[in-house]
N, C-alpha and C positions, 0 to 999 in steps of 0.2 A: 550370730546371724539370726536364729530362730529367736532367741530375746530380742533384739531390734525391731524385726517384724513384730512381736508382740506387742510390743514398747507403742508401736508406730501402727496397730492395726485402725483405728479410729482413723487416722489421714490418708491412709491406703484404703482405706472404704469409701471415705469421702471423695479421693480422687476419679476411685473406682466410677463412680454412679454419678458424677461428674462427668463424665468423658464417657458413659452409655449410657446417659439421656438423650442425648445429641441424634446419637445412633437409632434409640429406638423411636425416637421424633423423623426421622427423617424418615424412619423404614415404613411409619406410618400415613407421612404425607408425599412421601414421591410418588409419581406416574408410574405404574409397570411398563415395562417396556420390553417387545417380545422381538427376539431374532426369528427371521427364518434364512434358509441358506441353499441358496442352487449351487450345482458343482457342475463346470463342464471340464474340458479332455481337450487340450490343443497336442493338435496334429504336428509337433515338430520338425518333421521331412518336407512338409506340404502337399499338397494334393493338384490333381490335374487327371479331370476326366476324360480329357482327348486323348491321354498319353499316360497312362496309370503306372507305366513302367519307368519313368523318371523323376518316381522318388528319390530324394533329397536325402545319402546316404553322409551325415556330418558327423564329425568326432561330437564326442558326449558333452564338452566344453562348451560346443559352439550351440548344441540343440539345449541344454542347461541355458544360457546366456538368450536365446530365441522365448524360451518361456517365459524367464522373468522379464523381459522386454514385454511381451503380453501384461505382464501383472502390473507396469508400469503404464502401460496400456487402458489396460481398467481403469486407472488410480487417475488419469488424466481430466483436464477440464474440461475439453471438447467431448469427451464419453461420456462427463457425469452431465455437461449443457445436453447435450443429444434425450440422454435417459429422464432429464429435467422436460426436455419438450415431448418426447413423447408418451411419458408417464402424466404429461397436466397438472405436474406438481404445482406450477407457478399460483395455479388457483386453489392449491390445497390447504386445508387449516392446519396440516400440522407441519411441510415443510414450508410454505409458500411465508410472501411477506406480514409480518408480525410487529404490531407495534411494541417497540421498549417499555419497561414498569417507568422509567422516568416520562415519555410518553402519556402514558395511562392516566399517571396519576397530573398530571399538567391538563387535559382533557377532563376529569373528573373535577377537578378544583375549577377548570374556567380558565386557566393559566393562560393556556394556546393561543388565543385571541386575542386576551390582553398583549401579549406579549408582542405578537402581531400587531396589533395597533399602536403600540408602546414603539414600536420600531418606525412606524410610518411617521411616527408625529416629531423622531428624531432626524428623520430624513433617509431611512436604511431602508433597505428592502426588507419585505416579509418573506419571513421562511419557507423555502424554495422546496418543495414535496420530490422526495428522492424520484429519480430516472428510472427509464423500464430499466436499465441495464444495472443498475445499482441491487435492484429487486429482483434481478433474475442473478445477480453476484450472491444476493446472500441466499438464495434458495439453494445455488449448487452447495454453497458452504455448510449449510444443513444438512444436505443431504450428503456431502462427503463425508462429516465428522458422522454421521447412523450408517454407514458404508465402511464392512470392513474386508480389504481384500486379499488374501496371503494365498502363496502357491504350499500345499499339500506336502512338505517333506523333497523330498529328492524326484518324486512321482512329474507326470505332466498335465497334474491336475489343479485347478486352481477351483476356490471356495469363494463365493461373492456372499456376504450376508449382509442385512440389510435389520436397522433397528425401526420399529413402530410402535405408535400405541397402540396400533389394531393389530392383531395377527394375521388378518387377511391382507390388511393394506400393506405390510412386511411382505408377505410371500409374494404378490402380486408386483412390487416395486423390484424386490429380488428378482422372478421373472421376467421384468418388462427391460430390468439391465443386461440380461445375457442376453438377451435376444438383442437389442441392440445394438450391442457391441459385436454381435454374428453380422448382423446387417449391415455394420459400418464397414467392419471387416473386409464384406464382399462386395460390397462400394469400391472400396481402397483396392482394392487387388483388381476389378474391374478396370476405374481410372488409370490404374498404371500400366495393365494391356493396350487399353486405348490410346494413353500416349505415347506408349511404344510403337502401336502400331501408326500412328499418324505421323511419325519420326522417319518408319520406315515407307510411308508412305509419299513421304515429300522428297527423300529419297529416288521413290518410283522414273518421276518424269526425268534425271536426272539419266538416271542407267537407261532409260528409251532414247532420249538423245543422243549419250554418248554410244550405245550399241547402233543406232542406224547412221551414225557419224566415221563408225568403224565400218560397214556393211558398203557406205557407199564410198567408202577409200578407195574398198578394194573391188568393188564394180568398177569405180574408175579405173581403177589403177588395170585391169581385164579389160576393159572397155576399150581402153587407148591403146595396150600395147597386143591386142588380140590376133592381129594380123599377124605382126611381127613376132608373138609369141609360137603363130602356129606354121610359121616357116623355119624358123627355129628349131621347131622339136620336129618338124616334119612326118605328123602323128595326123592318120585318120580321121582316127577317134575324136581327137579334136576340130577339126575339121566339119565331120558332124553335128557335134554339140554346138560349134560355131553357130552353124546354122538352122540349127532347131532353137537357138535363143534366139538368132536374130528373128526369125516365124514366130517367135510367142511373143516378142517383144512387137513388131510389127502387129499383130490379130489386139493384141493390148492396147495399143494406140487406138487401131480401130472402135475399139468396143468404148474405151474410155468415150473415144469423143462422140461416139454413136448416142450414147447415154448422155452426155454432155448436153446435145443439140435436141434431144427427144426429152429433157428436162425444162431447158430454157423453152421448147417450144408448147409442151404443154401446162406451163408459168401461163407463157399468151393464149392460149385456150384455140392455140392453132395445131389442132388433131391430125391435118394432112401433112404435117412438117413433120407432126412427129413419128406418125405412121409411116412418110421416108425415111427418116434417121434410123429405125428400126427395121425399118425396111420386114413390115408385116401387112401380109393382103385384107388380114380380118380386120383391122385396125383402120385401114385406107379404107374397106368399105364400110366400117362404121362411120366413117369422118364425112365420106359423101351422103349417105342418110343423112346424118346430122344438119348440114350443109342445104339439102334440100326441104329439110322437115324447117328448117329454120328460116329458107325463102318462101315455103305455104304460110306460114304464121305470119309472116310480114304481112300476108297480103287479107288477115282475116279482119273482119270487125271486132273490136274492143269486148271484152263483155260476154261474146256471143261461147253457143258451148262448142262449136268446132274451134273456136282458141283456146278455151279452158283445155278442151282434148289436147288441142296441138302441142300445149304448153307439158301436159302431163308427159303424153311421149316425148318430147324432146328431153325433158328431166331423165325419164327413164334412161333414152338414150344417151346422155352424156356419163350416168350411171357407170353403162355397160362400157362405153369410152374411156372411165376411168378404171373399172376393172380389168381390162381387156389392157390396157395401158403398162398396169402394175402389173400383168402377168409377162408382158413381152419384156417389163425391166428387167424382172424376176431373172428370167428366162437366161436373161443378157449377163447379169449380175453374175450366175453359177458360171457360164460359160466364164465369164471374167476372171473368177478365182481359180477354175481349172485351170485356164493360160497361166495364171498366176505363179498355182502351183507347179506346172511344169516347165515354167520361167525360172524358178525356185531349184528345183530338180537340175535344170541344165545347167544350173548356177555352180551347184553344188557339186555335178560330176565334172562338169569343166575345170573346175578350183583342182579336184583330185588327181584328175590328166596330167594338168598342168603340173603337180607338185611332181610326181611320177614320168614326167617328160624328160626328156634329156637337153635340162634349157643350161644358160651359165649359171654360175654359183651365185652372183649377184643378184640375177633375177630369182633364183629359186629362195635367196636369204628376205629378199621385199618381200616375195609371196607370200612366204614362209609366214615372215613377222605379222605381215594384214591382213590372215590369215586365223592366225593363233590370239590377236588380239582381239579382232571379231568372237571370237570363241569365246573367250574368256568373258567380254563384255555381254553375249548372251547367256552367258551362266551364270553371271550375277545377276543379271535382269531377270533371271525365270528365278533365282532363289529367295529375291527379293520381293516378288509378286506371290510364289509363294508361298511365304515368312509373314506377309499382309492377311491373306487368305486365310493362314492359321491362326491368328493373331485372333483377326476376325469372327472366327469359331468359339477362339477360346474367351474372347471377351461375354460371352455371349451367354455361356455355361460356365461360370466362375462358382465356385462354393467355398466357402469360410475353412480354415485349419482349425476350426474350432467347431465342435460338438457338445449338445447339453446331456449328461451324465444323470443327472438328477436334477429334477426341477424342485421348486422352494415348495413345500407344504405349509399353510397356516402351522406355525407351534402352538402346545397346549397348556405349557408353560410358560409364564413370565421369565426373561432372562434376565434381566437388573430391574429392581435391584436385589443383587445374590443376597437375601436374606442372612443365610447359614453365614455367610464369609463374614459380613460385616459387620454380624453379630459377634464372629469369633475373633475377625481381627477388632472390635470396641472393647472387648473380654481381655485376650490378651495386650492390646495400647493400654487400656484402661488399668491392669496390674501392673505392667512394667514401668508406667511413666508414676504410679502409685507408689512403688517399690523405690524407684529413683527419687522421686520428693522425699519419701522415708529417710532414704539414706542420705538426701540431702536437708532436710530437718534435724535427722541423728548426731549429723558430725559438724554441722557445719552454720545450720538457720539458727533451728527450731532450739528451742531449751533445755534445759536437762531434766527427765524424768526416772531416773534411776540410781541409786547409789552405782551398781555397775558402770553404764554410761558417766557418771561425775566420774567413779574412779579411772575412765576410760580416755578422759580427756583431761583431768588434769595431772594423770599420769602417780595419782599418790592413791594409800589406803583409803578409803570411803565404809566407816562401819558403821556408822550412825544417819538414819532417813529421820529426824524430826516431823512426828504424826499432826498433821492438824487439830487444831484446839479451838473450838468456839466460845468466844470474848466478845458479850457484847458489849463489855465494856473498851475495847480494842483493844491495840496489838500490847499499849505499853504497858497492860496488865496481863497478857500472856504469859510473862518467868513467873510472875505470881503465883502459880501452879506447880513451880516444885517445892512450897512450902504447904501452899492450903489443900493441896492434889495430891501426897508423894507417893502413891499407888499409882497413879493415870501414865497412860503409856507417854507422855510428853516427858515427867519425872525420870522416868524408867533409860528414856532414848539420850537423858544427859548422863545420865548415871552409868551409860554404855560409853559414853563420849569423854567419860571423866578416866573410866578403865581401860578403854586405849590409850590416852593423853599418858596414863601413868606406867602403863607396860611400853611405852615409847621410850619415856622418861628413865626407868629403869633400865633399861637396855642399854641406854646412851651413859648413865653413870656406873656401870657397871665395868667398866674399862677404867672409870676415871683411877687417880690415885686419892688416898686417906684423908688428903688435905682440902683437896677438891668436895670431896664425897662429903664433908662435913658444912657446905654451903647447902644451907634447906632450902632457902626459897630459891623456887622455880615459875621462870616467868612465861607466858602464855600469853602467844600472839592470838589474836579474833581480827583477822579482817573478812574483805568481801571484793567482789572486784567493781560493782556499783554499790551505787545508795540503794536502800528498799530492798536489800535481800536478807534483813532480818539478822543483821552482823548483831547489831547491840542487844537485842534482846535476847540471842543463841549466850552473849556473853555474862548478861545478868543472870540467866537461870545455870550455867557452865558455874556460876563466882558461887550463885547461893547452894548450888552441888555439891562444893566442895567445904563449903562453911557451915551447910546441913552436915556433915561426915565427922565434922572435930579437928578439921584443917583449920589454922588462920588464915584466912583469905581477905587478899587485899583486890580490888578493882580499881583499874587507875582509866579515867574517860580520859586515853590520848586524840581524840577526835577535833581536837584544837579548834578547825576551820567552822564546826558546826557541833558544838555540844548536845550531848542530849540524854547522859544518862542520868542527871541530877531529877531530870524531866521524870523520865522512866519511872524513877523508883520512888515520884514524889517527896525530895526531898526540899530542904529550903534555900534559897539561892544564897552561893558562900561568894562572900569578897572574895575571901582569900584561897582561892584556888589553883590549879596547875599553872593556869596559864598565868595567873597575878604572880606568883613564885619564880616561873622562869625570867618574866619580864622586869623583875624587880632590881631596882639599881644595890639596895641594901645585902649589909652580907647575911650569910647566912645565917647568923644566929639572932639576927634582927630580922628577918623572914622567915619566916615558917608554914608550909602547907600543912594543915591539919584533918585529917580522914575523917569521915562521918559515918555514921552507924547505919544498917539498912534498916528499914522501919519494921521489917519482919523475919530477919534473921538477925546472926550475929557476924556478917557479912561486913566489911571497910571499905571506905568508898573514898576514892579523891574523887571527885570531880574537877572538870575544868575552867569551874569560874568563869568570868565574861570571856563574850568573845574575844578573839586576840585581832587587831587589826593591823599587823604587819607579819612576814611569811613566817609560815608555822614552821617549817621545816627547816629554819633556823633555832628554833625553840628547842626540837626536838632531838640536833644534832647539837647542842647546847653542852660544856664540860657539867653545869647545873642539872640538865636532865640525867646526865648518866649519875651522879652524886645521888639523887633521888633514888632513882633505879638500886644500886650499892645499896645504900640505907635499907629501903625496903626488903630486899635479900636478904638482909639477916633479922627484919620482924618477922617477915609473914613466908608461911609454909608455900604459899601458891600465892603469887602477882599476877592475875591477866589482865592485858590491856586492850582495851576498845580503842582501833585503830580507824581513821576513816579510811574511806574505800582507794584502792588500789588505783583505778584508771583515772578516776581525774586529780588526784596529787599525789605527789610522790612523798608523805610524811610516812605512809608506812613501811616503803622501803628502807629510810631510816631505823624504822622501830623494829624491824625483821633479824637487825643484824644484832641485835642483844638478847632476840628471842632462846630459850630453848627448845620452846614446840611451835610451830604457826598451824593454826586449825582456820581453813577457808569455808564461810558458810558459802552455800549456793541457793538462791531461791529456784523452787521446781518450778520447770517451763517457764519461765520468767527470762534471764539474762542468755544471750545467745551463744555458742558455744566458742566462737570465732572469741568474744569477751571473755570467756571463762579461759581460755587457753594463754589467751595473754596476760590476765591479773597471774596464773599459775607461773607462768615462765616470770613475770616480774620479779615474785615474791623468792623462788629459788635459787635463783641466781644471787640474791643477796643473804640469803639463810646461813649460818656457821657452818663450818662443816661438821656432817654428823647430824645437823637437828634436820629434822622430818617434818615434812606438810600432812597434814591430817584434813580429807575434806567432810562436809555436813552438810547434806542435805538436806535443805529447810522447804516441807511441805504447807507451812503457814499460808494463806493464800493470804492475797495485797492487799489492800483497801485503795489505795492512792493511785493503784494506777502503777503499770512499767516504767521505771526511770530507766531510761535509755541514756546513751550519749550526749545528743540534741537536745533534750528538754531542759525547761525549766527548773528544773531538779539540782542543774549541777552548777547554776548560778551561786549557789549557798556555798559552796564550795571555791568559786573563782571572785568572789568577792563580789559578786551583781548583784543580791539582793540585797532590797531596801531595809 
């Protein structure tokens, strides 16, 4: 783990400061933007100042569910339009309407017009400039998303906060919402008295008609049967009352129409009629003054000041005519409701005689009934009038369930952007998605840069990292260096690579039996699992290792599809090479491959002779080729073969299975691991059993360039190059 990381700390730095630039660019060019927060306290039970004792005693569920009803309340579109209008946001620069960057930038170019003009010359309409309502839509939506509003925990508190660029304009906009929303409040609860009460009001005329519908049943029904009722019970008392109603009902009559006749006559401004009707002396002799003051004016000249006089008094005197008039109504009027009332009275102990009389069952069950139902109808009529009355009060003195707790203060900090947080969350994003490339470069992208790592994925020993070697002459003089070099660490890391091959080696014949154990040569796979990871040249300086040491060593280029070590080691191009050998119709002793010498050691070389142009892997799986192979076994102490690369042909799987060692070079960071894992499993699965992959780590850097998959590289190979 901690070598991975290590392995991998250069891309997890990179990734790092990659993904906290971003962070400290924004931190630098965003807006601060300040909360402030009012808190008020709704009244759960409700309130009611006429009646403070019928608080609204509700289980905790119901007053719970009343709150957050509030907070959904707040959260609403008519609250936030309400707070929109009476905050003046519509004209404000930071909620009100705003043009779009696409916008801006069509206005800044010239766009807008053209565009508009471009439109008319097609026949279309020009662009229609959004509606108030569209501009007052996206103001609330502004101001909803800088509005945030949550009830307090389990409490009946609710937090209204409010974002701005100004601190003041936050706190102020926070304020202007809870007030608001108090105001709306007590609107709302107003309105709903009021319709109550106009419900109960329309009601009203109802219960007056049917109460004096009931009242005058049972007058009538007294009315009609009074006589007969009061010979019936043969009761005094009744008798009396009889006749005290019929005296108030008679003076009633009178007075009505007295009032009646002394209205209509002072309508006609006939004073003496009405002064009879009322039958008042002060009245009558106001009317004959009147009367006479009004035949002297007849008789004056126009103009003159005995008619201005006459005229004044006579004013006067109809004055006193009309005040003198209103008092005798007055007068009339009290009298009137006195009879009234004890119209009312006789009514009322007559009704009670009656129930208390000893009349028949039947008439006491009528009584009874238009009686009780009279009752009833004026008791709904008085509770209904009032129910209006109170209604009427309380509409009047309505206050909000809700209270301001704390009002919004300017803040003195900026609340986003949270610095700290986004700092620490770009800190740890920026490690963890670092960490995850790493591990996704380590196992899976990225290339291999560690013997650990190679030995980790292709699952075999890894004791040799071939150190870089600078060649300006290139790469094909690199092995050069374990003859003209053989101190330099490059010498040294085959010379590791030759002492694992041989304690491999060892191990593996150490089981064998006498007869076995006396077969010297030991053949030595070199593959690679692409081109360009430095197979053939690991191979020449691996051959001249072992031909530096006093071993015969033979090198056979099986690279069939694309020769190249004749190239390498400058030698001179042989007719008669592997490939002319296998391809050869002639027998074998009229064919012959002959080895050549290395030009700086005493290293044998077949080369592959021309290219072969039909499938190598027929060559390879040839009874000729293994004949070869045999033969060589018993010249040369050590055979390795330069095999071409694993993924794009299958000759070396051929060549794997007569190996006794296969050593896989890896180019560092080069080949991807996903490719390394598969040439590994290729190459195993075909190996004898018993013999071992040995990998090598080749830090040579490229010159040419990553041969991938896809490229041009592996034409040489599929037969596409010219």
């Amino acid at each position: 783990m901690v070598g991975i990381l290590r392995r991998q700390s250069r891309l997890i730095l990179i990734t790092f400061v990659v993904l906290l630039i971003p962070a400290i660019v924004y931190l630098m060019m965003a807006t601060p933007m300040y909360r402030a927060t009012a808190l008020i306290s709704i009244d759960a039970g409700g309130s009611n100042l006429l009646d403070p004792a019928s608080i609204q005693n509700s289980q905790s569920a119901i007053l719970n569910s009343r709150v957050d009803g509030e907070v959904e309340v707040l959260r609403a579109d008519a609250t936030v339009m309400a707070v929109v209008e009476a905050a003046g946001l519509i004209t404000d620069s930071e909620f009100g309407p705003r043009l779009r960057l696409s916008e801006k930038i069509a206005i800044a170019l010239g766009m807008e017009s053209a565009g508009d003009r471009l439109r008319q010359m097609l026949g279309l309409r020009a662009t229609a400039a959004p509606d108030s309502a569209v501009l007052v839509s996206n103001t609330v939506a502004r101001l909803k998303d800088a509005t945030d509003i949550r009830r307090r925990g389990l409490t009946y508190l609710i937090s209204v906060g409010v974002m701005s660029e100004s601190p003041q304009r936050a706190a102020d906009i926070a304020n202007a919402y809870v007030q608001t929303y108090i105001d709306r409040q007590v609107v709302a609860k107003s309105a709903s008295v009021i319709a109550a009460r106009d419900v109960l009001r329309n009601q009203t005329e109802t219960a007056r008609v049917e109460l004096a519908r009931l009242e005058d049943a049972l007058n009538s029904f007294i009315d009609d049967n009074l006589v007969r009722l009061e010979e019936e019970s043969n009761n005094e008392a009744i008798s009396t009352l009889r006749r005290q109603l019929e005296a108030a009902q008679s003076s009633k009559v009178t007075n009505v129409a007295a009032l009646a006749a002394a209205r209509d006559a002072a309508a006609r401004s006939d004073w003496e009629a009405a002064a009879t009707s009322l039958g008042d002396t002060a009245l009558a002799q106001l009317a004959r003054e009147r009367e006479a003051l009004a035949q002297r004016l007849s008789g004056e000249r126009a103009g003159s000041q005995v008619q201005i006089d006459l005229q004044n008094a006579l004013a006067s005197l109809e004055q006193d005519l009309s005040t003198r008039l209103a008092e005798v109504q007055g007068g009339v009027e009290t009298e009137l409701s006195t009879i009234t009332e004890a119209e009312t009275q006789a009514r009322e102990k007559l009704r009670e005689a009656l129930l208390q009389s000893d009349l028949s069952s039947s008439v006491i069950a009528d009584l009874f009934n238009l009686q009780q139902s009279a009752s009833i109808a004026r008791n709904q009529y008085q509770q209904i009038l009032a129910r209006v009355q109170d209604l009427n009060a309380l509409a009047n003195v309505q206050i909000s369930d809700a209270g301001v707790v704390s009002e919004a203060l300017p803040p003195t900090s900026a609340a986003a952007p949270n610095t700290r947080l986004i700092l620490v969350l770009a800190v740890v994003t920026g490690l963890g998605i670092g960490i995850l490339v790493a591990f996704l470069n380590e196992y899976y992208i990225g290339g291999v840069t560690s013997t650990a790592q190679l030995a980790n994925v292709i699952q075999a020993p890894v004791q040799v990292a071939v150190p870089a070697m600078s060649s300006s002459a290139g790469e094909q003089q690199v092995a050069d260096g374990i003859v003209t070099s053989p101190l330099s660490q490059y010498s040294e890391s085959f010379r590791k690579l030759r002492l694992a091959i041989d304690t491999n080696l060892n191990q593996k014949t150490a089981g064998q039996g006498p007869t076995e154990a006396l077969r010297r040569g030991k053949v030595i796979l070199i593959c690679s699992a692409l081109p360009g990871e430095g197979k053939t040249t690991s191979a020449i300086a691996l051959a001249r290792t072992y031909a530096v040491s006093g071993q015969s060593t033979l090198l056979i280029d099986c690279d069939l599809r694309k020769p190249s070590v004749a190239t390498y080691i400058n030698a001179l191009p042989q007719q008669d090479g592997l490939i002319d050998y296998l391809n050869s119709n002639k027998s074998d002793g009229e064919q012959v491959v002959t080895p050549i010498l290395d030009p700086i050691s005493n290293l044998m070389v077949i080369t592959a002779g021309t290219r072969s142009s039909q499938p190598t892997d027929q060559l390879i799986n040839s009874p000729r080729f293994a004949a070869v192979i045999e033969a060589v076994r018993d010249s040369w102490d050590v055979i390795i073969l330069d095999s071409p690369p694993l993924l794009p042909v299958v000759d070396t799987r051929y060549l794997a299975q007569i190996a006794d060692i296969a050593v896989m070079v890896v180019r560092f960071s080069n080949t991807t691991q996903g490719e390394i894992r598969e040439a590994s499993s290729q190459v195993q699965e075909v190996l004898p059993p018993g013999v071992r992959l040995l990998g090598v780590l080749n830090r040579q850097s490229q010159r040419s360039g990553r041969r991938g998959y896809y490229n041009g590289a592996y034409a040489a190979y599929y037969g596409d190059a010219k």
